[in-house]
C-alpha positions in Angstrom: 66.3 103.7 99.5 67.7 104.0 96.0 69.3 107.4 96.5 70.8 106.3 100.2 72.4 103.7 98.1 74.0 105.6 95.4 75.3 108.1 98.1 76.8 104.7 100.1 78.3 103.9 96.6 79.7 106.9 95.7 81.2 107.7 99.2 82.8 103.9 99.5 83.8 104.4 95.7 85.2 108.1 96.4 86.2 107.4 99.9 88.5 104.7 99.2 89.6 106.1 95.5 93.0 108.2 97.3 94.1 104.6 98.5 93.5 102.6 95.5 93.4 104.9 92.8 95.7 103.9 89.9 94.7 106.8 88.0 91.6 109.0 87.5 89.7 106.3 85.3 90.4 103.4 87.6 89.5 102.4 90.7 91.3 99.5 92.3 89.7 98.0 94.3 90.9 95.5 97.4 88.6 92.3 97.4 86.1 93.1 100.1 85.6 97.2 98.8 84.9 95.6 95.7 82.6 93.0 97.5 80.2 95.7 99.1 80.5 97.8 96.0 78.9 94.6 94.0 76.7 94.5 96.9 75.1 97.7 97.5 74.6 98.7 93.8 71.9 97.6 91.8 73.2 99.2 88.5 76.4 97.8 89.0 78.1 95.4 85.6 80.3 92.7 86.7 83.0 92.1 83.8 85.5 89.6 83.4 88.3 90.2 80.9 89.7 86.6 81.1 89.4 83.9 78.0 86.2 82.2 77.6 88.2 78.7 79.3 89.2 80.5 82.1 85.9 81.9 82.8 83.9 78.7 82.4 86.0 77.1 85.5 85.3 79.8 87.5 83.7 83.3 87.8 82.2 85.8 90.1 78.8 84.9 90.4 76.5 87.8 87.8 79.9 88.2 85.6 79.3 89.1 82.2 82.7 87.8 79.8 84.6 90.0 77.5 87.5 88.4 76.5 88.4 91.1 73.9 87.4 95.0 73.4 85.3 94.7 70.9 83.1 92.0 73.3 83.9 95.0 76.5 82.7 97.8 74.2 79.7 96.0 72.6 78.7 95.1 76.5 78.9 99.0 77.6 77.1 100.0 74.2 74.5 97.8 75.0 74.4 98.8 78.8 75.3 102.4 78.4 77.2 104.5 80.0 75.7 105.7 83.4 76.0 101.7 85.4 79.1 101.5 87.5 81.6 99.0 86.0 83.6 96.6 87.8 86.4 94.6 86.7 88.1 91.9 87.2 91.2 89.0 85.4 93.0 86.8 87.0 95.7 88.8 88.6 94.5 92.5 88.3 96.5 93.7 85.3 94.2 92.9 82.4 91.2 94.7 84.5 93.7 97.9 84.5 94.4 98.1 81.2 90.3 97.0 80.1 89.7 100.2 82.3 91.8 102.4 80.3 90.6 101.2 77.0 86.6 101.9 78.6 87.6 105.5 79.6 89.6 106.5 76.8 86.2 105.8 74.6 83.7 106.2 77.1 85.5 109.0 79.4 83.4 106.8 82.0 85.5 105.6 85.4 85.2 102.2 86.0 86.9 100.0 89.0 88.9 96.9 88.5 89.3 94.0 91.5 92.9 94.7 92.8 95.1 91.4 92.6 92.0 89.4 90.1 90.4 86.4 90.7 93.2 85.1 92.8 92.9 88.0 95.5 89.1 87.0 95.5 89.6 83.3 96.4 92.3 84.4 99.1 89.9 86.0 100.5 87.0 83.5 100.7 84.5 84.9 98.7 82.5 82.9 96.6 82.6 82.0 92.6 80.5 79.7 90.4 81.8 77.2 88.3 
């Protein structure tokens, strides 16, 4: 069941990568591709870029917070380097550029949540407070 998994990952993460690629390290990701990649992997880190304030009003539910890149690295060093990242801010851009930074060290791709936490609530998916 795992390995079915990883091949529905990889082929929703691949699959979709020509339409929402923003380069080779980052995958961006509309709300709901991002929603069934949280979904359907196990290994999968949930990272939110935004301050600590931001964060405490409301996150994706399983998000981890790095508010800098010394929290983001110390998170993937702890991790390592084989889980499939996700990332998300509030509008998209800070995810983008936190991708860079994690494949320009890590030469890992990771995929950030195109539009942030505000695409997320447009589309009616749920956050904890």
């Amino acid at each position: 069941m795992k390995a079915i998994t990883s091949f529905l990952l990889a082929f929703i993460v691949l699959g979709i990568s020509n339409v929402y690629s923003q380069n080779d390290s980052i995958q961006v990701l509309s709300p709901n591709h991002f929603n069934r990649v949280l979904q359907l992997n196990p290994d999968v880190v949930l990272i939110d870029v935004r301050p600590k304030k931001e964060f405490k009003k409301a996150h994706i539910k399983g998000a981890h917070l790095a508010q800098n890149s010394e929290e983001l690295f110390h998170l993937i060093d702890s991790l390592g380097t084989s889980k499939v990242y996700l990332l998300y801010c509030k509008y998209g851009e800070q995810s983008v550029d936190a991708g860079k930074m994690i494949y320009e060290k890590y030469k890992i791709s990771v995929c950030s949540l195109e539009g942030g936490l505000d695409a997320w609530l447009q589309e009616g998916k749920e956050i904890e407070n």
